[in-house]
Residue frames as a rotation matrix with the C-alpha (Angstrom) as fourth column:
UNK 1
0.615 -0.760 -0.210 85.11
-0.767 -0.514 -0.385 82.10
0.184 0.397 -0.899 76.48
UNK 2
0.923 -0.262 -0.281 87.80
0.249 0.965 -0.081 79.54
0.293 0.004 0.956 76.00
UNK 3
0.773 -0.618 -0.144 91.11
-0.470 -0.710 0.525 79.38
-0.427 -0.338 -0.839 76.53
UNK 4
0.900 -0.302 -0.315 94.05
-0.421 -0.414 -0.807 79.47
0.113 0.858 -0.500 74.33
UNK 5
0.221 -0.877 -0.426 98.00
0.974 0.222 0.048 78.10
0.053 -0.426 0.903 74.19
UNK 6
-0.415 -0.736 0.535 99.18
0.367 -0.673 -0.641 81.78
0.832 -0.070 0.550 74.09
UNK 7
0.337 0.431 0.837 96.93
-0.621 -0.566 0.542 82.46
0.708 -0.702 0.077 77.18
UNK 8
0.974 0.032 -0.223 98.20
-0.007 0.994 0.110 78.91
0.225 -0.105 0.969 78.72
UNK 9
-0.229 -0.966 -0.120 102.57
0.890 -0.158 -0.427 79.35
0.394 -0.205 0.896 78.20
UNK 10
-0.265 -0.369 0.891 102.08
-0.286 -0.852 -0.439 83.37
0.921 -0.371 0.120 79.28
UNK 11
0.519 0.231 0.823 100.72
-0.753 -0.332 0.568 82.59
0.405 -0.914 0.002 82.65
UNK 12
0.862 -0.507 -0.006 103.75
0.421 0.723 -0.548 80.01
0.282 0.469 0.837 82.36
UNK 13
0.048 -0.795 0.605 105.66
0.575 -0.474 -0.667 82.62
0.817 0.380 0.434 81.93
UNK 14
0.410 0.167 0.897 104.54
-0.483 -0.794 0.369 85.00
0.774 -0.584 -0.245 84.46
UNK 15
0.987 0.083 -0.136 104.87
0.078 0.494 0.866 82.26
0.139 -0.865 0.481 86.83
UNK 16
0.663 -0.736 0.137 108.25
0.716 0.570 -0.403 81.32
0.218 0.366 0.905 86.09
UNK 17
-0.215 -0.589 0.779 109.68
0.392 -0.782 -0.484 84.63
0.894 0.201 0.400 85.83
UNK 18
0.669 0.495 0.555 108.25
-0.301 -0.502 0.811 85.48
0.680 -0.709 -0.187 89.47
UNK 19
0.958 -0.276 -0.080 109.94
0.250 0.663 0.706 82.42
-0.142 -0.696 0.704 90.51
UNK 20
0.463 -0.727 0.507 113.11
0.838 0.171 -0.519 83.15
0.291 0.664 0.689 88.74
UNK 21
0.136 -0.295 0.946 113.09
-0.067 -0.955 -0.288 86.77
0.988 -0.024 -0.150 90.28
UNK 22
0.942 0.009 0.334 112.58
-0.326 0.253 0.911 85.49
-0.076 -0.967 0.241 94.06
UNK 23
0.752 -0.659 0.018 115.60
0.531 0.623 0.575 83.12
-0.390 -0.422 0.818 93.83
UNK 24
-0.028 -0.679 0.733 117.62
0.534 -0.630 -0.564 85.94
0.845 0.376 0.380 92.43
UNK 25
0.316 0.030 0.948 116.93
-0.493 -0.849 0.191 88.04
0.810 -0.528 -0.254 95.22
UNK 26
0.937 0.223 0.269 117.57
-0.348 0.651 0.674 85.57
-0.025 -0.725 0.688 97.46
UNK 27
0.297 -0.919 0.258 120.93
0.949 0.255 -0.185 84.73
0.104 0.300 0.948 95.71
UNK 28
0.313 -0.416 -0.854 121.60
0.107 -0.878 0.467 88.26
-0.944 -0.238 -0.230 95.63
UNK 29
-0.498 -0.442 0.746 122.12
0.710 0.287 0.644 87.71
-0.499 0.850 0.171 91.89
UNK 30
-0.357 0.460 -0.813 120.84
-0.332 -0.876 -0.350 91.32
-0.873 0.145 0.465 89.98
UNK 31
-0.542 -0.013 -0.840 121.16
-0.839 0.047 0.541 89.43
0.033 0.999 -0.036 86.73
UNK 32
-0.683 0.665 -0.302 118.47
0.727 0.578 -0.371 86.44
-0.072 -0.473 -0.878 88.15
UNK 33
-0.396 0.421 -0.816 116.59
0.175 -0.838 -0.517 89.24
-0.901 -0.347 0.259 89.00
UNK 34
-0.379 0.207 -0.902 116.19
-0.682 -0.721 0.121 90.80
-0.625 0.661 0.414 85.71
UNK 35
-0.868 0.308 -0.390 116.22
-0.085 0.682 0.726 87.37
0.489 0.663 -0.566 83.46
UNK 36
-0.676 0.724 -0.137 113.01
0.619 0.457 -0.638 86.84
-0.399 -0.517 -0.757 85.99
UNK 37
-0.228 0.629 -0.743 111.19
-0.119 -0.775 -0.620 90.40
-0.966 -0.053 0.252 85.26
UNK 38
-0.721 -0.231 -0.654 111.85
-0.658 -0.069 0.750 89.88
-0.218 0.971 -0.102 81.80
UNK 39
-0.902 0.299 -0.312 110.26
0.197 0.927 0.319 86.48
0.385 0.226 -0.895 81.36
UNK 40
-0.352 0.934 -0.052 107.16
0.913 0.331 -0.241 87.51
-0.208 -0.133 -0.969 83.22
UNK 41
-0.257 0.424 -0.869 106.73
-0.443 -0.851 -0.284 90.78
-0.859 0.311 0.406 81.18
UNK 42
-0.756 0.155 -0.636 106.88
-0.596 0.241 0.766 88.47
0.272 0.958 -0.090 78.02
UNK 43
-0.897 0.415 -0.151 104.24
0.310 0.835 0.454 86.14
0.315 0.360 -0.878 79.56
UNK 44
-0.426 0.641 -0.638 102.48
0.316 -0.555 -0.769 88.76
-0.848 -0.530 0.034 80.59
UNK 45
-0.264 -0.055 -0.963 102.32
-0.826 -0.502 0.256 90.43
-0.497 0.863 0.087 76.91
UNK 46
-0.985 -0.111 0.132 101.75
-0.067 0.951 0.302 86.58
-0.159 0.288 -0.944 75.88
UNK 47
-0.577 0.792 -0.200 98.70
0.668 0.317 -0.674 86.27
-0.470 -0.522 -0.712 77.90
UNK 48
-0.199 0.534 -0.822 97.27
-0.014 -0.840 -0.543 89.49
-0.980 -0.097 0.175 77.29
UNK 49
-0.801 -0.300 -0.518 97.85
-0.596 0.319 0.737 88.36
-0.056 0.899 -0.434 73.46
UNK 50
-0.970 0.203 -0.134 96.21
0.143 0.921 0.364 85.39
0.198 0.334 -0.922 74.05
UNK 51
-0.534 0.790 -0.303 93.29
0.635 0.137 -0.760 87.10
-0.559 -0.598 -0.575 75.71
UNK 52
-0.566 -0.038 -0.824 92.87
-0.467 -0.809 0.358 89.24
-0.679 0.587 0.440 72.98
UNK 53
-0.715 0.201 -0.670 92.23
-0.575 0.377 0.726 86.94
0.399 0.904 -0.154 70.12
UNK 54
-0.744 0.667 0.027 90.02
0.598 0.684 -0.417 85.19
-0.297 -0.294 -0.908 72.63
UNK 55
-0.381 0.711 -0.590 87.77
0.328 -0.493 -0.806 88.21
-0.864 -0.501 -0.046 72.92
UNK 56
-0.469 0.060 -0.881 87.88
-0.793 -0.468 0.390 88.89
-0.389 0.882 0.267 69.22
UNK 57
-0.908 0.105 -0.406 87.17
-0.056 0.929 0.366 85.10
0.416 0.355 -0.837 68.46
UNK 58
-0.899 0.320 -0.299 84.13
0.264 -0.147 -0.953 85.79
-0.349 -0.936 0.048 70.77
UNK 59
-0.463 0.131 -0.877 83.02
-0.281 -0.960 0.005 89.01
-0.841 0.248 0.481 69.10
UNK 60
-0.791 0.013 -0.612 82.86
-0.583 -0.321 0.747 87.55
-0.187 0.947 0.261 66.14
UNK 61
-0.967 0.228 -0.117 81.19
0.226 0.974 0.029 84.58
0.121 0.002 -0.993 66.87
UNK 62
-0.462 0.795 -0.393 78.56
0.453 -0.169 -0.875 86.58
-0.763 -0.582 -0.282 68.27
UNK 63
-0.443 0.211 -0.872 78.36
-0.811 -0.508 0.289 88.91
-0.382 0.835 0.396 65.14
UNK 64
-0.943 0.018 -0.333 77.90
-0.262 0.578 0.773 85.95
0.207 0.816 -0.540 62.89
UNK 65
-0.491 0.871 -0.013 74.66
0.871 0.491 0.021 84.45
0.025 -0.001 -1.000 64.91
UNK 66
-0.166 0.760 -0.629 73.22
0.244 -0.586 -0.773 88.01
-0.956 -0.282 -0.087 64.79
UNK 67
-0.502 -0.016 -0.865 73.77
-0.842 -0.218 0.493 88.02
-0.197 0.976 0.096 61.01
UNK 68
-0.946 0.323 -0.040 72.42
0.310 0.931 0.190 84.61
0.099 0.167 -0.981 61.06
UNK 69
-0.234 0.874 -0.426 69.11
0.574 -0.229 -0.786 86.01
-0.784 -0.429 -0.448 63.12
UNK 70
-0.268 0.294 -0.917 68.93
-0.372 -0.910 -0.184 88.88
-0.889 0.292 0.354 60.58
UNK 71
-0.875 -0.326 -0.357 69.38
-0.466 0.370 0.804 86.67
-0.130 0.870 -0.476 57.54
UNK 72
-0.800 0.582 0.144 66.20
0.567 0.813 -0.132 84.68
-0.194 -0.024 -0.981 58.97
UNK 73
-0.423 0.615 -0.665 63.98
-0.077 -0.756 -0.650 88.04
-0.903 -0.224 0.367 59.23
């Protein structure tokens, strides 16, 4: 299985937005806070994207050499 840019920027994202939520709390800033959660729900939802189309890109790949095997029969 490979990996992807939309699996690549979400865990980007996740990071980021973790960081982004710490130094809000830390500021005491509610609105930090949130812009953080936010940002690592979207690079969550990225990732999870990106791990998707891996697993399909996979799938298929596999289909194809068992059509391939059958094709030889």
């Amino acid at each position: 299985m490979g990996i992807n840019k939309d699996q690549v920027e979400g865990r980007v994202k996740e990071a980021a937005g973790k960081v982004q939520e710490g130094v809000g709390k830390a500021a005491g800033s509610h609105q930090q806070q949130a812009k953080g959660v936010a940002k690592e729900v979207a690079g969550t939802v990225q990732k999870n994207y990106g791990d998707a189309k891996e697993t399909i890109k996979d799938h298929a790949k596999d289909h194809a050499k068992d059509h391939a095997k059958d094709q030889q029969k």
